[in-house]
DRENPAMAR-463780 format. One record per residue (C-alpha): z, x, y. Coordinates in steps of 0.001 Angstrom, whole numbers, plus 524288, in hexadecimal, padded with zeros to 5 digits. Last residue first. Layout:
BEGIN
- c3:c1:c2
- Z:X:Y
...
***
This chain:
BEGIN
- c3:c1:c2
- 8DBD2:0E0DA:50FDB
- 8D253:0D387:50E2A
- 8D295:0D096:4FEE7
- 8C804:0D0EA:4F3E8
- 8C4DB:0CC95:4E7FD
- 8C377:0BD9F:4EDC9
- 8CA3D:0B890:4E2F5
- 8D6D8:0B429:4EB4B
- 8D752:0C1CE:4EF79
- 8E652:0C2D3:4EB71
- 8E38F:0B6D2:4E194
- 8DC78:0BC27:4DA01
- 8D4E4:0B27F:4D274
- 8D550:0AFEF:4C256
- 8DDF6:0B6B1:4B9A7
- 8D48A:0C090:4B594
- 8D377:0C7B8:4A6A8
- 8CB05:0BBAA:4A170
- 8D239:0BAF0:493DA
- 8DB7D:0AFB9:49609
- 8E24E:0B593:4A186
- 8EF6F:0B5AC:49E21
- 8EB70:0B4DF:49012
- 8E45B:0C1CA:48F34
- 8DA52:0C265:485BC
- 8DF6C:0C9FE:47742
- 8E30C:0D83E:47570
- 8E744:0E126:46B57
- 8D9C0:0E09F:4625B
- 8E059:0DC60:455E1
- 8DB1A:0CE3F:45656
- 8E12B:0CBEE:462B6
- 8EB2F:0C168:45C1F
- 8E905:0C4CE:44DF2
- 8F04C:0D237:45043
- 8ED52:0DD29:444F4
- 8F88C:0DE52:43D2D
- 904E0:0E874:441E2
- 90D82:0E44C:438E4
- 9189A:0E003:4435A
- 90E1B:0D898:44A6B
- 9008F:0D9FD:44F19
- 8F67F:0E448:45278
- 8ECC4:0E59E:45B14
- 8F5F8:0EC84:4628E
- 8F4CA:0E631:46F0F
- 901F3:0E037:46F33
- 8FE4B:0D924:462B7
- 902DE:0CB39:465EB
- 90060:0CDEC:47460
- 8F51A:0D25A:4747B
- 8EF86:0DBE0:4800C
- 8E83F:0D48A:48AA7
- 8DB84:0CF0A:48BB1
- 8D45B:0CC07:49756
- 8D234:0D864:49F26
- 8D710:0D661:4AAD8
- 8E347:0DD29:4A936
- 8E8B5:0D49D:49E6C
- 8F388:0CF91:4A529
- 8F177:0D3BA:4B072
- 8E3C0:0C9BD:4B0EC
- 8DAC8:0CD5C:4BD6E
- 8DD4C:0C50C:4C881
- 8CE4E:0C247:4CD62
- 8C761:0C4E8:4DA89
- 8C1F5:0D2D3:4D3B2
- 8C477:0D9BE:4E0D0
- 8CF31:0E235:4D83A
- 8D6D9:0D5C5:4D61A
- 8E428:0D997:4DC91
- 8DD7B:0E3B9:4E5FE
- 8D1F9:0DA96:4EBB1
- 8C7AC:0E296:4EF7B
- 8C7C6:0E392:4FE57
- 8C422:0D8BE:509EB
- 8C7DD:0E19D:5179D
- 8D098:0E189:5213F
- 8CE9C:0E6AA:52DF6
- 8D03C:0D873:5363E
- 8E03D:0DC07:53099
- 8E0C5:0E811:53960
- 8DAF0:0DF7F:545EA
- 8E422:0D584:542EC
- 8E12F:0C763:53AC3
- 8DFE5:0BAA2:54272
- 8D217:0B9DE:54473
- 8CF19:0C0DF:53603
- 8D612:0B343:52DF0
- 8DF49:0B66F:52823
- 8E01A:0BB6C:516A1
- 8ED94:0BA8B:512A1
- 8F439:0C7DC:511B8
- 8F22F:0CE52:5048A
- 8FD40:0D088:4F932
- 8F798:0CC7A:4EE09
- 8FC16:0D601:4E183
- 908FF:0D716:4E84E
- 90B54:0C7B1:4EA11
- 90473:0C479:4DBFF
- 90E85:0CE73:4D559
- 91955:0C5E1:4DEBF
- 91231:0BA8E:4D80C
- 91248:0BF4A:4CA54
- 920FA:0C386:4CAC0
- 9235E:0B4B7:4CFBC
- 91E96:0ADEE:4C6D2
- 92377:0B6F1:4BABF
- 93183:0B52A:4C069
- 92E48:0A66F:4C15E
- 9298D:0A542:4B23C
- 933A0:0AEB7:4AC84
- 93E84:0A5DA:4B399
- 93608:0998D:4AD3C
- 938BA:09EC1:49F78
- 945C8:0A110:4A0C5
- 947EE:0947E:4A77A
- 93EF1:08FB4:49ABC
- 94AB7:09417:49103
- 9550F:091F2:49874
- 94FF1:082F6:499BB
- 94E04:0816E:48A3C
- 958D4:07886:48792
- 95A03:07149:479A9
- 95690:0623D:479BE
- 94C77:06398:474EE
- 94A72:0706E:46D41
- 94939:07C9C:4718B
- 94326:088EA:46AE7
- 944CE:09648:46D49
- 93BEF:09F6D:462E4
- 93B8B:0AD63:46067
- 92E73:0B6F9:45EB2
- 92A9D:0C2B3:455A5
- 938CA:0C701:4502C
- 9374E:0D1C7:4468E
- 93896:0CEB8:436C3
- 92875:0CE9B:43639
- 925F8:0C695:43ED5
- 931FA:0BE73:44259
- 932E2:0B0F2:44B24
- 93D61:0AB1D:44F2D
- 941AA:09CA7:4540F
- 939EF:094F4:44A70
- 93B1B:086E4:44C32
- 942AA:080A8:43EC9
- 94BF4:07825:446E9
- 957E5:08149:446D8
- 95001:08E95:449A6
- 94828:09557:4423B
- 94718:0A52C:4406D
- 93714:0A8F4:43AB7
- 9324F:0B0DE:432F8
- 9245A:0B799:434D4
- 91E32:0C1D1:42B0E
- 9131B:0CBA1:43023
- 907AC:0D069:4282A
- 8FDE2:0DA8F:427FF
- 8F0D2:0DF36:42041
- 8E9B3:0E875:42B94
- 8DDD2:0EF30:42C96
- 8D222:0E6E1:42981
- 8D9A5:0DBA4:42E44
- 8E6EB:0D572:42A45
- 8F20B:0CBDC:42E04
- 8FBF6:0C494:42881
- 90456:0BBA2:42E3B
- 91167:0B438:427B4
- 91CD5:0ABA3:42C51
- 9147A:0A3B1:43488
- 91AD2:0960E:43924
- 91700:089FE:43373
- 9242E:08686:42F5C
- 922E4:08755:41FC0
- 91F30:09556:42397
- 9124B:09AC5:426DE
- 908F5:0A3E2:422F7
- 8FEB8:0AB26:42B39
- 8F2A7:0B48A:428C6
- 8EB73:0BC70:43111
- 8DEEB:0C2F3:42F51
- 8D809:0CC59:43B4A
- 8C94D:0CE28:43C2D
- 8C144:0D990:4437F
- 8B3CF:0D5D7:44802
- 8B4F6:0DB74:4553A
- 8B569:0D038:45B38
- 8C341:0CBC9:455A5
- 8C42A:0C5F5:44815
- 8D129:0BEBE:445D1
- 8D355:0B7FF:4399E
- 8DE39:0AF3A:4373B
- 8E550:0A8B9:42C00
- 8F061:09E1C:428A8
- 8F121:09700:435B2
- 8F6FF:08A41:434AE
- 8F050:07EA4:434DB
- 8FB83:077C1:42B3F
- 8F051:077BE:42057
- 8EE6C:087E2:421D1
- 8E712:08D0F:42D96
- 8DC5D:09667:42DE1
- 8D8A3:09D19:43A24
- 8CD75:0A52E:43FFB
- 8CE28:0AF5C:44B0C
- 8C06D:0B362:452BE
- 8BEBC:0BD03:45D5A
- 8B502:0C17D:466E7
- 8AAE2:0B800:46553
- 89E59:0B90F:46BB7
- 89B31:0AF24:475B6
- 898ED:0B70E:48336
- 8A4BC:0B287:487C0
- 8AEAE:0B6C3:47CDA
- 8B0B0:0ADDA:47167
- 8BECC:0AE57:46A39
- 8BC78:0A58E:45E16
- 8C681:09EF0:456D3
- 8C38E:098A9:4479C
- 8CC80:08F08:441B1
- 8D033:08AC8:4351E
- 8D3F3:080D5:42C5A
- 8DB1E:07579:433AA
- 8DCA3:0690A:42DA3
- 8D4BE:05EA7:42EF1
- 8CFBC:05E78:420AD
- 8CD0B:06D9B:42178
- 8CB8D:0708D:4310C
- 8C2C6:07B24:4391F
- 8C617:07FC1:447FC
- 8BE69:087D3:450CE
- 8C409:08E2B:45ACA
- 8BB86:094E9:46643
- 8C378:09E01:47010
- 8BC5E:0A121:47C56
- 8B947:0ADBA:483E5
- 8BB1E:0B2B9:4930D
- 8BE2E:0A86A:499A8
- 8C54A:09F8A:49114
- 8C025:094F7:488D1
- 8C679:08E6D:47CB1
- 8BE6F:08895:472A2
- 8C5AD:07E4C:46673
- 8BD60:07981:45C8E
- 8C0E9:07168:450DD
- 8CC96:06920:4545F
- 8CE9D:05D5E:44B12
- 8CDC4:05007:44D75
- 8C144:04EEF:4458C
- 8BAEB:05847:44D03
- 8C062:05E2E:459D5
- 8BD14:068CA:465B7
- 8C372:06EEE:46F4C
- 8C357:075EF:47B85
- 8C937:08012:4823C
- 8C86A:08369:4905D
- 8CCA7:08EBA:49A1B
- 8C593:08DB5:4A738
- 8C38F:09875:4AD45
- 8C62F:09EAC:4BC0B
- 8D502:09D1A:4BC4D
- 8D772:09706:4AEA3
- 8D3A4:08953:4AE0A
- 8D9E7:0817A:4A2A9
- 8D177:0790A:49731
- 8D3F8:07272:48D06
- 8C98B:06AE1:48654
- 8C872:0613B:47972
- 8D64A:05D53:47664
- 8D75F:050BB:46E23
- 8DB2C:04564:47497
- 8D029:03DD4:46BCB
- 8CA0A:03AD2:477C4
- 8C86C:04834:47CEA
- 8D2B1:0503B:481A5
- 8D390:05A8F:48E28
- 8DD6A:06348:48E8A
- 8E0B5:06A34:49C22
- 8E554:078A0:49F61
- 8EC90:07B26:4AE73
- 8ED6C:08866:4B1FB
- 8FA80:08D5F:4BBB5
- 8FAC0:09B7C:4BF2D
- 9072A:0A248:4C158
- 90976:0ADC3:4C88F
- 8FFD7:0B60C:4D0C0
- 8FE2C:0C2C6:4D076
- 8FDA5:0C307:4C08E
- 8FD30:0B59B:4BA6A
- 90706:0ACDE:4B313
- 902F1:0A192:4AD02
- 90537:092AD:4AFA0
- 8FDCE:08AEE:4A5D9
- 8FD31:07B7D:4A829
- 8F912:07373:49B71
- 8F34D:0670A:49C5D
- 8EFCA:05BD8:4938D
- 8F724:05C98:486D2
- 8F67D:05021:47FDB
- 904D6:04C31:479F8
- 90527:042FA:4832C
- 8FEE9:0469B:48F2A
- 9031B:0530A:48EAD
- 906A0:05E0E:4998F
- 9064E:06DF6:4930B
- 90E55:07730:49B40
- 90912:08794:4985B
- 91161:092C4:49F96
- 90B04:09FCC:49D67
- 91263:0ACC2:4A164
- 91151:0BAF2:4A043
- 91792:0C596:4A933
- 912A5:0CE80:49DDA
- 92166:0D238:49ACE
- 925C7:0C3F6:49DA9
- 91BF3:0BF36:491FD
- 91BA4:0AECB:49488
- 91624:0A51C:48B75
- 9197E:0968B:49285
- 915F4:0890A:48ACA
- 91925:07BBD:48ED6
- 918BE:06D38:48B22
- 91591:06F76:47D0E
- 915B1:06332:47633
- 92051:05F8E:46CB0
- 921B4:0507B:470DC
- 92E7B:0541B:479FA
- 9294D:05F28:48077
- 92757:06B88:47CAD
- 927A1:0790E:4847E
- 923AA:086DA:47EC8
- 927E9:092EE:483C1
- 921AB:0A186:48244
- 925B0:0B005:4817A
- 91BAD:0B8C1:47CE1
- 91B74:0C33A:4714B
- 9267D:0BA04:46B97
- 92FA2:0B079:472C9
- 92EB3:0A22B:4715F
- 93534:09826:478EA
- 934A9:0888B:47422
- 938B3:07D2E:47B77
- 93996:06E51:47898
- 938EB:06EC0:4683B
- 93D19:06277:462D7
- 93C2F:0675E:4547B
- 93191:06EAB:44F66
- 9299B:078A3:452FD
- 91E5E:07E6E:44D60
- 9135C:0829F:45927
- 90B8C:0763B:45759
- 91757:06CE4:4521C
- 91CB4:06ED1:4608F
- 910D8:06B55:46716
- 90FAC:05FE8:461F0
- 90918:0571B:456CF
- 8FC16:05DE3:4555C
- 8F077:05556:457B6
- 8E116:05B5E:458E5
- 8E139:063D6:44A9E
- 8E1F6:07325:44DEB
- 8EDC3:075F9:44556
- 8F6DE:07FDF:44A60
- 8F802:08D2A:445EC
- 8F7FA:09517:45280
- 8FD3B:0A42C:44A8B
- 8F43C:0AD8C:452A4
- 8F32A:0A4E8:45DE7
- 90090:0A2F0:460B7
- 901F7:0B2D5:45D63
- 8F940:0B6F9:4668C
- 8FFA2:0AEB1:470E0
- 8FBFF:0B7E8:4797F
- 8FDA7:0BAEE:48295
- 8FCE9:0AE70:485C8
- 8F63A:0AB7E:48334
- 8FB65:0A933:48C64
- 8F7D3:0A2D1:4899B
- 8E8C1:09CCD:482CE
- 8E7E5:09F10:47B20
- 8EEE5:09E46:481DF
- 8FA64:095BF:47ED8
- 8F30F:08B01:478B1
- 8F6FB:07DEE:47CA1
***
């Protein structure tokens, strides 16, 4: 159920990915104990750089997960369905420019050991896939697939217990573009990380945690730079943390329900965002298509027999809606630095684009298009 890396990404979700700590071994007990909750959690609502929800059902699984940004007229809606406590669907609902929402469907396939060996979720005109690979009950290998690169993770164990891991960004041609590596302590938490982007330079974090789990420590240093940032935390009655601080300033806050508790203002909230979006995307998708349906010449006038087949004004005759979000140009500014580079109240170099300000665009997943256009329904041109 990764947000993005997929999400969304999200948008990040640089800092999910920066500080994802959880043990790669095949059988974790629920969702819940994954992102360190306890109790009967039912709802959660986070808001930090992004704004997301999380759903659980009774077991602890993760039923639903929506990361909206209202200023970027952002929204990605993710419902898992379970056969058990087996994951077999997911059904992402995103919103897109000119158009609304766009429904993709991802499925999990298992082998006979019911451990996960291919997901896989078409994308307008690619096929997004990751698969996996085991030894010993363990995962080893993990290779996600997008259009325009692939992320390769290797992962190596001490007496079954995770060491380290090694992630490779791979462009088309083959040659790698990025690499981050990852040491985990005995609870597979992530202690260090070094980022080396294609240019050679390298990045160093470090991370300690409280008695909880949770981070209350990063450092951070390259060739320039030797910084650090403290975390503390604000708890509420059950031990869940509720506040976040870096560095004495609030960095993100915490709702959580439990069962039995009621969460319905919180998702009508959510779901007025969601039909206000809907329908300021469509009346965008009204203006940006506004042509008469095409008739057949017999019954037309004499002034409408004088059109003509032009260049398609939405896509620019290119037969393709070109990203918004990123302009069609696949990556977008990061959201964890704001394009700085740089990261946090002591201004270290950010792990999450590596310093360089920018990282693929989640909306699109890299590829700069969001598949046909549907004013010349791909044809590149329309009859004026």
């Amino acid at each position: 159920m990764n947000l993005t890396s997929n999400v969304i990404a999200l948008v990040t979700t640089a800092l999910t990915l920066f500080y994802s700590c959880n043990s790669k071994k095949i059988k974790v007990d629920n969702d819940l104990s994954k992102e360190g909750l306890i109790g009967d959690v039912v709802f959660v609502q986070k808001k930090a750089a992004f704004d997301e929800a999380k759903e659980f059902n009774e077991n602890g699984m993760m039923t639903k997960e929506i990361v909206f940004m209202p200023e970027y007229d952002l929204y990605q809606e993710t419902e898992f369905v379970y056969n058990g406590n087996k994951i077999i669907k997911d059904i992402d609902i995103r919103s897109t420019a000119n158009v609304g929402f766009l429904t993709y469907v991802g499925n999990y396939i298992y082998n006979s050991d019911s451990q996960l060996i291919r997901f896989e979720k078409n994308l307008d005109d690619y096929i997004q896939t990751k698969d996996y690979k085991y030894s010993n009950n363990l995962l080893v290998e993990e290779v996600e697939k997008l259009k325009e690169y692939s992320l390769q993770t290797k992962y190596y164990y001490s007496e079954s217990r995770i060491d380290s891991s090694i992630l490779i960004q791979v462009d088309l041609d083959g040659k790698s573009d990025s690499k981050e590596i990852k040491y985990y302590d005995q609870k597979g938490k992530v202690i260090k990380s070094i980022y080396i982007n294609s240019a050679g330079d390298s990045a160093i974090g470090f991370r300690l945690y409280n008695e909880k789990g949770l981070f209350v420590e990063v450092k951070n240093k390259n060739k320039n730079e030797n910084l650090k940032s403290v975390y503390t935390y604000e708890y509420d009655s059950v031990g869940n943390w509720i506040k976040m601080y870096q560095d004495g300033k609030l960095y993100a806050e915490r709702s959580i329900y439990y069962k039995g508790s009621d969460y319905s203002f919180a998702v009508f909230q959510i779901n007025k965002f969601k039909s206000s979006l809907n329908k300021k995307l469509k009346s965008a998708s009204a203006v940006a298509n506004n042509y008469e349906p095409y008739q057949d010449n017999s019954t037309q006038s004499e002034s409408s027999q004088q059109q003509q087949w032009v260049n398609c004004r939405t896509c620019h005759g290119q037969g393709v809606e070109v990203c918004s979000y990123c302009g069609g140009s696949g990556k977008v500014k990061c959201g964890n630095c704001d394009g700085t580079g740089i990261w946090g109240y002591n201004k270290k170099t950010c792990v999450g684009c590596g310093g360089k300000g920018e990282k693929y665009c989640n909306i699109c997943s890299g590829k700069g298009t969001r598949g046909r256009c549907t004013r010349c329904d791909g044809r590149g041109q329309v009859l004026e």
